[in-house]
One Martini backbone bead per residue (centre of mass of N, CA, C, O) as a GRO file, in nm:
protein
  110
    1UNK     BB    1   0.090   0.036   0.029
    2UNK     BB    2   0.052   0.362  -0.041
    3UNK     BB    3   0.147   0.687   0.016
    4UNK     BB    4  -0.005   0.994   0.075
    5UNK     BB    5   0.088   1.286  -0.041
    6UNK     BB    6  -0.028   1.455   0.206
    7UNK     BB    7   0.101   1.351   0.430
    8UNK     BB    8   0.391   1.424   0.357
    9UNK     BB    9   0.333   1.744   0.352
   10UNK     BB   10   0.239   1.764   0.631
   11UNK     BB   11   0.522   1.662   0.753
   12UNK     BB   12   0.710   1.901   0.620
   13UNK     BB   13   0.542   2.165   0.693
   14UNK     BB   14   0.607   2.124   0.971
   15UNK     BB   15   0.882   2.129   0.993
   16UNK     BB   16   0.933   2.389   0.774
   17UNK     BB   17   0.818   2.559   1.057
   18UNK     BB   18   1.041   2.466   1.240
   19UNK     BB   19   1.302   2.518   1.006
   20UNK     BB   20   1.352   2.296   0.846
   21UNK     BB   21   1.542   2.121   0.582
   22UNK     BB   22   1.304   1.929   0.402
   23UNK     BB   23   1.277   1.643   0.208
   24UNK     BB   24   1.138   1.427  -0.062
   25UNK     BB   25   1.120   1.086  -0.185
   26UNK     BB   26   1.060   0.883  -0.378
   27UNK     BB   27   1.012   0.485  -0.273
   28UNK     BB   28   0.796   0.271  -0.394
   29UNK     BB   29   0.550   0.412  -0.290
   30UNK     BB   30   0.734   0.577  -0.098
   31UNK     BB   31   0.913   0.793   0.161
   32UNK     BB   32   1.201   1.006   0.214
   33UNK     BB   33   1.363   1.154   0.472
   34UNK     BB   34   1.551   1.476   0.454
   35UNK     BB   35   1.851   1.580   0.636
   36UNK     BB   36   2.143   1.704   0.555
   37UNK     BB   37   2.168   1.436   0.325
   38UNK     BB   38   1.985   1.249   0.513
   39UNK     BB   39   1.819   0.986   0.594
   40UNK     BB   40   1.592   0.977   0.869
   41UNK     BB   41   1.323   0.871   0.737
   42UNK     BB   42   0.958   0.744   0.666
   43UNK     BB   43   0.691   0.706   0.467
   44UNK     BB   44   0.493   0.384   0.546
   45UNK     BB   45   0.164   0.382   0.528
   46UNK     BB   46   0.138   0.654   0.682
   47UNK     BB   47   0.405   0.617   0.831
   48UNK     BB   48   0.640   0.726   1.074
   49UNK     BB   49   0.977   0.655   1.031
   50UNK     BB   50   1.287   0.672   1.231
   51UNK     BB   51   1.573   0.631   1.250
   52UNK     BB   52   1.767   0.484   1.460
   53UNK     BB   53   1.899   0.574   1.764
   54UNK     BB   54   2.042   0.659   2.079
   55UNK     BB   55   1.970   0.954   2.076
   56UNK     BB   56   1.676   0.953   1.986
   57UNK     BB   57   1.558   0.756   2.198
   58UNK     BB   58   1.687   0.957   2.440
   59UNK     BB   59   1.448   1.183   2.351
   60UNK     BB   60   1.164   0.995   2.333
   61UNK     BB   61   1.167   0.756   2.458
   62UNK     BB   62   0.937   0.547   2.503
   63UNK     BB   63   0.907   0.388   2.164
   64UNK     BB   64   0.722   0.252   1.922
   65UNK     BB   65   0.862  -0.032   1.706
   66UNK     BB   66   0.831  -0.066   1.331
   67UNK     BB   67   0.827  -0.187   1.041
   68UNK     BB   68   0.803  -0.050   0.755
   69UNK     BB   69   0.885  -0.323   0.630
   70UNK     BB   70   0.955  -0.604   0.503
   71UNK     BB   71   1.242  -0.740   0.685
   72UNK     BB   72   1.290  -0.512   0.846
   73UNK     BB   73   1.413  -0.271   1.103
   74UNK     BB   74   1.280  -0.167   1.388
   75UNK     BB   75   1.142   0.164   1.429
   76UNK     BB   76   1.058   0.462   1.525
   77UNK     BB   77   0.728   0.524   1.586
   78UNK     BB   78   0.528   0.805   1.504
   79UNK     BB   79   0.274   0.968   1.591
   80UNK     BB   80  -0.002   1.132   1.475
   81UNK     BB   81   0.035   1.352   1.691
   82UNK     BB   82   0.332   1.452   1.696
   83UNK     BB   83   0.297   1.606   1.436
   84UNK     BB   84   0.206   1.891   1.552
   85UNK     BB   85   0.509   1.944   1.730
   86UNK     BB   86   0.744   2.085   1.526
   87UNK     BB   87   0.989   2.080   1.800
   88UNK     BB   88   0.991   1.796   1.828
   89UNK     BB   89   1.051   1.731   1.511
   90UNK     BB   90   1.287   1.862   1.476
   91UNK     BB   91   1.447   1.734   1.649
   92UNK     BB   92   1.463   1.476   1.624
   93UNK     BB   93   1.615   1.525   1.374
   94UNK     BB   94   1.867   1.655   1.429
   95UNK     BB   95   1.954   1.430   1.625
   96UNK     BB   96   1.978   1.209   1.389
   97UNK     BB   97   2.149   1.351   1.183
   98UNK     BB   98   2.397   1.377   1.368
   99UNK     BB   99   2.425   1.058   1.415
  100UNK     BB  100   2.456   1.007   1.151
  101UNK     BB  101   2.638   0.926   0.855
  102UNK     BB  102   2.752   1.023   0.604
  103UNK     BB  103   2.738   1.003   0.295
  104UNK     BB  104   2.838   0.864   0.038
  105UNK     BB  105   2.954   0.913  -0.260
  106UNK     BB  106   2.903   0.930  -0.611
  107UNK     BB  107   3.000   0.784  -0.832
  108UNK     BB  108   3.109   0.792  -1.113
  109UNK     BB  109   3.057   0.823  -1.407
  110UNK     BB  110   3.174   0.666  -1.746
   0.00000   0.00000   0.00000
């Protein structure tokens, strides 16, 4: 099932209300979100999973976590009630992002 774009919109928006600059590409019907060009969450089926980190852990305090898609590692999903609190959610991300590392560069085409 994919996610409504108007869903990544809201949650985009919320966001860049916050200060944030964020964001989003679509990857398979579902969407990658970044910030300073860090993938750091993503929204599929509806709903908000943010990469794991234990910085961000440690700001969330205890928070359901599952799979965004099968197969995949357990992150923690955000409800969507926190979605409205864009100091929140801005500083949430800006945790994630710098906790996780630098993109790798991308190959030269030849």
């Amino acid at each position: 099932m994919s996610s409504d774009p108007k869903t990544v919109d809201y949650i985009l928006d919320q966001l860049q209300s916050g200060g944030a600059d964020v964001s989003a590409k679509k990857m398979f019907g579902e969407y990658g979100l970044y910030l300073d060009g860090k993938m750091v969450a993503m929204v599929c089926d509806d709903q908000l999973f943010v990469k794991g980190t234990p910085e961000g852990r440690a700001f969330t305090g205890p928070i359901e976590e599952a799979p965004p898609y099968p197969q995949a590692k357990p992150h923690p999903l955000i409800d969507g009630d926190r979605w409205d609190d864009a100091d929140w959610m801005v500083e949430l991300f800006r945790i994630t992002a710098d906790a996780l590392p630098a993109p790798k560069p991308k190959k030269a085409k030849a």
